[in-house]
C-alpha atoms as one frame of an Amber mdcrd trajectory, in Angstrom:
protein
  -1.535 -21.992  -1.880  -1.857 -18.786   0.271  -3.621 -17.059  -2.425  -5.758
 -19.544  -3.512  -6.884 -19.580   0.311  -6.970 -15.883   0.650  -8.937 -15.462
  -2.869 -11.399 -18.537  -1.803 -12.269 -17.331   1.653 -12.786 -13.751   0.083
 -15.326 -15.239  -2.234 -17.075 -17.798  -0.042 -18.021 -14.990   2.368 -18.922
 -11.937   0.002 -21.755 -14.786  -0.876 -22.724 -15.367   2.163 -22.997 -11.942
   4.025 -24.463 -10.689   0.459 -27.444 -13.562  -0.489 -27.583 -15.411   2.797
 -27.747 -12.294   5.236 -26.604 -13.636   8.500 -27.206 -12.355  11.524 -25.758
  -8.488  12.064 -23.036  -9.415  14.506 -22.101 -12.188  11.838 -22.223  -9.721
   9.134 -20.215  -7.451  11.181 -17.668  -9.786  11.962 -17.358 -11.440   8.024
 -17.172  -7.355   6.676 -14.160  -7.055   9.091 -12.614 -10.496   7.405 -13.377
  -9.406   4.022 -11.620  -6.136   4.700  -8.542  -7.663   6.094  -8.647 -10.333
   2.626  -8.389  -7.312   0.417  -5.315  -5.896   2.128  -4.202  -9.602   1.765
  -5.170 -10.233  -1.582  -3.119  -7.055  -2.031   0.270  -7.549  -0.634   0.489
 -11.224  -1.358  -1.338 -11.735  -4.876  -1.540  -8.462  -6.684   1.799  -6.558
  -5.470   3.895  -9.703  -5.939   2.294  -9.976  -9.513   2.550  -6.165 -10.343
   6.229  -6.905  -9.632   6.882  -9.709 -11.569   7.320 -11.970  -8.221   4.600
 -14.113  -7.849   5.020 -16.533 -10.789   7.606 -17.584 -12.885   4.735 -17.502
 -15.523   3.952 -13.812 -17.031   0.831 -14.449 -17.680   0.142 -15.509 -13.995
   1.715 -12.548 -12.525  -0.431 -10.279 -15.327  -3.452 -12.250 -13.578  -2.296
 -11.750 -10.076  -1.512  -8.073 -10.962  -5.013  -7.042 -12.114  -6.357  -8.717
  -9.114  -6.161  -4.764  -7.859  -9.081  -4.227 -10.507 -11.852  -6.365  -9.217
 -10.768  -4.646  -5.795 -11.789  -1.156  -7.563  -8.174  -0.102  -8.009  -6.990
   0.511 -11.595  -3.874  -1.644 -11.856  -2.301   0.950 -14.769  -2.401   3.613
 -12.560  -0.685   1.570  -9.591   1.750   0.183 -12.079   2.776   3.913 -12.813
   2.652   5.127  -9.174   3.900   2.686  -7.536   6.372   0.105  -9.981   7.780
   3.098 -11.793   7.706   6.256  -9.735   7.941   4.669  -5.441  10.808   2.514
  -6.146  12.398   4.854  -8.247  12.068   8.130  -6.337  11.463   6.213  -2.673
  10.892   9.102  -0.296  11.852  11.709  -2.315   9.242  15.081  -1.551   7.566
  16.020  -4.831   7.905  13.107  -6.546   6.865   9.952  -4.778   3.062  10.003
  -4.599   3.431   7.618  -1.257   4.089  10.543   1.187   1.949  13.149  -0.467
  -1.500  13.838   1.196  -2.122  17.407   0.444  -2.758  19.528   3.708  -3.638
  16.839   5.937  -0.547  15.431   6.878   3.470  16.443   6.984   5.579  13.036
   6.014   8.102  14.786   5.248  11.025  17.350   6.486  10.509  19.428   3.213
   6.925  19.695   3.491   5.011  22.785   4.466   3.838  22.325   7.981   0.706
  23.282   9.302  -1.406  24.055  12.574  -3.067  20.772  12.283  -0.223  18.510
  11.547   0.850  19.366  15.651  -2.290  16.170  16.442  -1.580  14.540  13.347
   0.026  11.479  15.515  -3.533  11.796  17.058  -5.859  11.807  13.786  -3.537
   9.473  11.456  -4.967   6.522  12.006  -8.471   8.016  10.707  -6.931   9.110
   7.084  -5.216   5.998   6.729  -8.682   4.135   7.151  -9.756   6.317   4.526
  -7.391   5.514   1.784  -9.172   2.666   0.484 -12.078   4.682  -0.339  -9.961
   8.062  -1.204  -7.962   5.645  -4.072 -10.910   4.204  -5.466 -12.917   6.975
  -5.371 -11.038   9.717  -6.190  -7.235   9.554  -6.717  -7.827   7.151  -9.489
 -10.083   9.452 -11.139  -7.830  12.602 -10.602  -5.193  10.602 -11.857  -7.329
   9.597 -15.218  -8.621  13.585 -16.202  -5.446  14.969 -15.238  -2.973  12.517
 -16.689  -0.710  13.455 -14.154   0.581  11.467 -10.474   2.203  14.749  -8.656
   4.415  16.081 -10.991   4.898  13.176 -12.976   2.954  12.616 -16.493   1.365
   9.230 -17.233   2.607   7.472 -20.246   0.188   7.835 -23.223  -2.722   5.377
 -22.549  -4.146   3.011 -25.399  -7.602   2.394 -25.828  -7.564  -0.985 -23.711
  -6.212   0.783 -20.950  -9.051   3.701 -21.067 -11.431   0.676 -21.261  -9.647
  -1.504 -18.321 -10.227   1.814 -16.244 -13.522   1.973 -16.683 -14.565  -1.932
 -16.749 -12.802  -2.173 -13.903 -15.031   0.987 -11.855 -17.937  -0.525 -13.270
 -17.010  -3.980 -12.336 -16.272  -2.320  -9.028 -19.426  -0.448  -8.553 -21.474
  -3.373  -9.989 -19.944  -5.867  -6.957 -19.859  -4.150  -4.096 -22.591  -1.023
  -4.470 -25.288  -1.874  -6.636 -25.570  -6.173  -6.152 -24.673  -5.809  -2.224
 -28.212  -2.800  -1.654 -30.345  -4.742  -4.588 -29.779  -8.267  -1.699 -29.472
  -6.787   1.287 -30.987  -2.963   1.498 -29.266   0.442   1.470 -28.811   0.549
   5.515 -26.687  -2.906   5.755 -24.876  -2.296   2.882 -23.397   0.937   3.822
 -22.270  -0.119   6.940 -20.759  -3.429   5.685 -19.184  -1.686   3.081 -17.660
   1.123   5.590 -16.585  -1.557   7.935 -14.786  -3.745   4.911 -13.100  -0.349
   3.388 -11.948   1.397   6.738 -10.179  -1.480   7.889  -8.800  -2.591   4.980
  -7.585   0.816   4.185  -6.267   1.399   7.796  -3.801  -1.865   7.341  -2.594
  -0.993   3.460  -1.482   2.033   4.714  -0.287   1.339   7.837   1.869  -1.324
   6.456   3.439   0.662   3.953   3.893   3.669   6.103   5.701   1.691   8.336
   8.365   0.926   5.893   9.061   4.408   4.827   8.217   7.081   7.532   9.752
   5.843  10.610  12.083   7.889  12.874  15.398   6.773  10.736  14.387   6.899
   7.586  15.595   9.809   4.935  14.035  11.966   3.039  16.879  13.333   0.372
  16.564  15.774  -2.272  18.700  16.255  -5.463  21.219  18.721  -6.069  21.916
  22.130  -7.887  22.560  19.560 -11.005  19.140  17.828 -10.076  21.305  14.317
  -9.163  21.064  12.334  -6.352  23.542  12.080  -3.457  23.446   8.486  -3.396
  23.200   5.745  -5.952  20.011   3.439  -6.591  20.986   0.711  -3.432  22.454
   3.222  -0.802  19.374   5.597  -1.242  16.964   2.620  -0.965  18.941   1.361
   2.083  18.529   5.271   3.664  14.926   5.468   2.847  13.200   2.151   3.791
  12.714   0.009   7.013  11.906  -3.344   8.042   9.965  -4.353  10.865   9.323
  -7.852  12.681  11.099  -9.692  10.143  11.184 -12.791  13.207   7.219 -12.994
  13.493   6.330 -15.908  10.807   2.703 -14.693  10.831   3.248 -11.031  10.302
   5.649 -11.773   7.569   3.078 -14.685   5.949  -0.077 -12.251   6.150   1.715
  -8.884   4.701   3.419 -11.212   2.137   6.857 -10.495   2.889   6.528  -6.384
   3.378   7.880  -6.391   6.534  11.447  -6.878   4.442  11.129  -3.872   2.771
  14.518  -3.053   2.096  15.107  -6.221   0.699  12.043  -5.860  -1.230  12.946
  -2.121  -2.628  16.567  -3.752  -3.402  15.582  -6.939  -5.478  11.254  -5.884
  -6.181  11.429  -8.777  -8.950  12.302 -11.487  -6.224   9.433 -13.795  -4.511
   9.215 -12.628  -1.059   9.627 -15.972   0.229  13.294 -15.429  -0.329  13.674
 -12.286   1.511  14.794 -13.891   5.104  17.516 -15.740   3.511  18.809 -12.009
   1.451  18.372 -10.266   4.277  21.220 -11.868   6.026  23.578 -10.896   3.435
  22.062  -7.095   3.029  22.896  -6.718   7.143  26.522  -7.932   6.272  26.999
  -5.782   3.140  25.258  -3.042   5.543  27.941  -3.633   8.118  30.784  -3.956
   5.996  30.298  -0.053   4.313  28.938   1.473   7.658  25.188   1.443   6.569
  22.423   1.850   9.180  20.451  -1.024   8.256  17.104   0.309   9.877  14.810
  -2.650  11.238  12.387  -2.959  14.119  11.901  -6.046  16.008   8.230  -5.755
  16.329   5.520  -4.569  14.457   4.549  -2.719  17.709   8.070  -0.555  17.552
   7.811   0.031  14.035   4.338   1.795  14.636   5.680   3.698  17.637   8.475
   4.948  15.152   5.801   5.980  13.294   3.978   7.307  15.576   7.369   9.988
  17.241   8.114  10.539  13.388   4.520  12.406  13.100   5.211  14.194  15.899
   8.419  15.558  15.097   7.090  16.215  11.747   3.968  17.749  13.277   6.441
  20.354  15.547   9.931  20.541  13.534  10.199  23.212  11.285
């Protein structure tokens, strides 16, 4: 039901802001809704699909999966980063493509820091606006010529996955660059289309941030013998965070992300189980002397966030 709203509401008002032109503080207003529906559209529909989650049907979670594509996202390339290399290597520095942006920022202890990462608790929230338009535009692409996420190679791609890519950056451009200036002129599209990207970039990241880089989170590194200190559960228990897990909306609009470490411990799992898990995680937590990291709010987690930055931008 949620995603046939979300998917619905998406598509009743990319018609109307693109052929019926309302007036600019309308159009304003619906490009700010639209960007908020594709963050929705992608924790609720296509992440739960990707996962396996969202259907008890494969070919409905294949369906809800490549959802990412009409977004502009190429769902074989998430598959890879995110299915096979986040949740396997969750915080680890090198591997998981999650915490790596180049200079710009320091998410993690290992990391080279930088001059500029000292503000980066001040300038954050302007790259994470930007990673809707940095994925589509760019990563994908770097991902496709290179072959490569980080240090990890893609498995070998067939020819309908070199064609998905491409139908689905076509379909991309075709939707919301080329029909959006032919309707409503180069000037209003560019600024609808920045409005609808920035924000919706600004809450992906920011929700998925706020499960990983948080003041209590770890950031471990293998050994000499290049194994792990912990096994699979304990190092997903170290390395993730939950926040506002009591707020009914938050936990209905980011589709259950706010349990993240229930999420990272059973990823195949509908998140509308995850309240009911989580009670037994904290007692299994408990009983081996776990920190079971959680925030109450959404407004903690992001000041978590927030002091982590800063240490990272200072701590050598």
């Amino acid at each position: 039901t949620k995603a046939i709203l979300m998917i619905s509401l998406f598509l009743v008002i990319y018609v109307h802001v693109v052929f019926f032109t309302p007036a600019w503080y309308w159009a304003i207003l619906e490009c700010i809704t639209l960007g908020g529906l594709i963050a929705g559209v992608g924790f609720n529909v296509m992440h739960d699909g990707s996962h396996g989650s969202f259907s008890k049907y494969k070919w409905v979670n294949k369906i809800a999966a490549h959802s990412v594509n009409i977004m502009g996202a190429a769902h074989f390339m998430w598959n890879v980063k995110h299915n096979m290399i986040h949740h396997s290597f969750t915080n680890i520095d090198g591997v998981d493509d999650d915490i790596e942006t180049g200079i710009f920022m320091r998410l993690a202890p290992t990391q080279k820091k930088l001059k500029l990462h000292r503000v980066q608790h001040w300038y954050f929230w302007m790259l994470y606006a930007l990673l809707y338009l940095f994925w589509v535009f760019f990563t994908d692409y770097k991902k496709y010529f290179t072959q490569k996420i980080g240090p990890v190679l893609l498995k070998k791609m067939a020819w309908y996955d070199h064609a998905g890519f491409w139908l689905t950056k076509s379909a991309h451009a075709l939707i919301f660059v080329v029909i959006p200036i032919m309707a409503c002129g180069w000037l209003a599209w560019l600024t609808g289309f920045l409005v609808t990207t920035l924000l919706a970039g600004f809450v992906l990241s920011i929700v998925f941030q706020l499960a990983h880089t948080v003041e209590d989170t770890h950031f471990p590194l293998a050994d000499e013998a290049n194994k792990m200190e912990d096994e699979f559960a304990i190092h997903q228990i170290k390395t993730t965070a939950n926040f506002a897990t009591r707020n009914k909306l938050v936990s209905w609009l980011v589709g259950g992300l706010n349990f993240q470490i229930e999420h990272h411990l059973f990823p195949k799992i509908s998140h509308v189980h995850y309240p009911a898990i989580s009670q037994i995680v904290r007692d299994v937590c408990r009983e081996y002397q776990l920190q079971y990291i959680e925030y109450p709010t959404m407004r903690r987690a992001v000041v978590a966030h927030v002091r982590f930055l800063r240490e990272m931008g200072v701590r050598k």
